[in-house]
N, C-alpha and C positions, 0 to 999 in steps of 0.2 A: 652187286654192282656198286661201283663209288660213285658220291654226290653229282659227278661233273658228267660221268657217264648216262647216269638218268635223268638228269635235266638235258641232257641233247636230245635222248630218246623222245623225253615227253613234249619236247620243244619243236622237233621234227612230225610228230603224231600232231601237235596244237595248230600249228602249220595247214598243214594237209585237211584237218576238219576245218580249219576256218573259211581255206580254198572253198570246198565242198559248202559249206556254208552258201558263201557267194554267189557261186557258180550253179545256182541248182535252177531246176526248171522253173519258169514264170509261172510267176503267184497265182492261187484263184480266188486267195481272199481277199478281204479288204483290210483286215485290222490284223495288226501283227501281233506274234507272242512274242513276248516279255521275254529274257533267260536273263536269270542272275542270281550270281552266290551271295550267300548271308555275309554282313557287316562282319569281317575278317576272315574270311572264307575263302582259302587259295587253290582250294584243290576244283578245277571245274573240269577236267576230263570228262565228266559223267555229261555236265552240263554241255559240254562242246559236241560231245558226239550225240546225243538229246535235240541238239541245233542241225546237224549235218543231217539228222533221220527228219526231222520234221520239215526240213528245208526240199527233201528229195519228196516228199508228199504235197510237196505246193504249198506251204503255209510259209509266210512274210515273217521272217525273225529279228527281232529287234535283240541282239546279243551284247552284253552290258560288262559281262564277265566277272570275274575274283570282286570281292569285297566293297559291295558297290549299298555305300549308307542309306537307310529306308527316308532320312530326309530328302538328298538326291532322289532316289526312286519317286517319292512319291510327287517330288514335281514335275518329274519324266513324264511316268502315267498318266498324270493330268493333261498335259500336252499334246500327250501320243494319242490317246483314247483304242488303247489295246484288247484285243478281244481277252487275252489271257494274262496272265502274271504268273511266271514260274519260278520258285525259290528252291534254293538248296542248301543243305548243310553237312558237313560230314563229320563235326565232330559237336563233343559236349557246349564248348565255347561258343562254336558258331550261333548252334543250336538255341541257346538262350540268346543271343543276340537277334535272332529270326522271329524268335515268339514277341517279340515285340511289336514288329511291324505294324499292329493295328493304332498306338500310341502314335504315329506318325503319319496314318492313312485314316482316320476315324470316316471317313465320309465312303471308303470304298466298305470297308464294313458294314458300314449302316447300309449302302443301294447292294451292296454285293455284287457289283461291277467297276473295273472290271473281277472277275475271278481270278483268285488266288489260288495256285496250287502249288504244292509243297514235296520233297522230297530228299533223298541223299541216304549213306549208309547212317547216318546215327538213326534215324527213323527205321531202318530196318533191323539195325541188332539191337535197338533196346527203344521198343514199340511203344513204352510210357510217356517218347518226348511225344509221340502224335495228339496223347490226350492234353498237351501242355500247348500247341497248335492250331490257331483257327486259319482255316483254308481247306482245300481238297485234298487228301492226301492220292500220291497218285498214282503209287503202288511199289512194288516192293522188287521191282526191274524195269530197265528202261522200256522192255515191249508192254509192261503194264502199265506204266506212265504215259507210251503213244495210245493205246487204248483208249487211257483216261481221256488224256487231252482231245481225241476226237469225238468220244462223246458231249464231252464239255462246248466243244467247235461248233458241232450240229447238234 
């Protein structure tokens, strides 16, 4: 496919999940999950559809999307008081931009609320960045990440 053809496709797919997003059945919880990709992080497909599945399970999503700075974040979370934090990365770059995030959040570190959970394909094809990582990691597909996250919920 050329550039202009897969940016419709992925743009019509980003579309349709965000829909689904929205639109999904009323919440049962109270405190929403966090979705957001790491400081230069454009690729959120994973994250979108992560939102559309946890959204269809009643869970309230606070969806922040592409490249959203751990300074922003972490004055969101403070506001928000989220049950969860979910980060992604998909590449080397992202990735070290993400393991930061405690440098900007030092106080959700220290109470470990809310919870940070972490994922994307660089964590899966080269498992070293997880030891480089603090948070949950939350598995190595999206049904192992709804897994996680539900244990994390209850």
């Amino acid at each position: 496919l050329n550039v202009a053809t897969e940016h419709l496709a992925t743009n019509y797919l980003r579309q349709r999940l965000m829909m689904w997003m929205l639109s999904g059945p009323t919440t049962i919880y109270s405190h929403p999950i966090v979705l957001a990709c790491a400081p230069g992080e454009l690729h959120e497909g994973s994250l979108l559809i992560l939102g559309a599945i946890l959204r269809r399970h009643r869970y309230p999503i606070a969806y922040l999307g592409q490249s959203v700075p751990h300074s922003d974040l972490a004055e969101f979370i403070k506001d928000l008081k989220p049950a969860l934090v979910v980060l992604v990365a998909m590449t080397e770059d992202s990735a070290a931009r993400l393991v930061e995030w405690p440098d900007y959040m030092p106080d959700v570190l220290e109470k470990g609320e809310p919870v940070i959970g972490y994922g994307g394909k660089i964590f899966v094809e080269q498992p070293e960045w997880r030891q480089k990582m603090l948070g949950v990691y939350l598995g190595n597909t999206l049904q192992e990440g709804i897994a996680t996250i539900e244990k994390i919920i209850r």
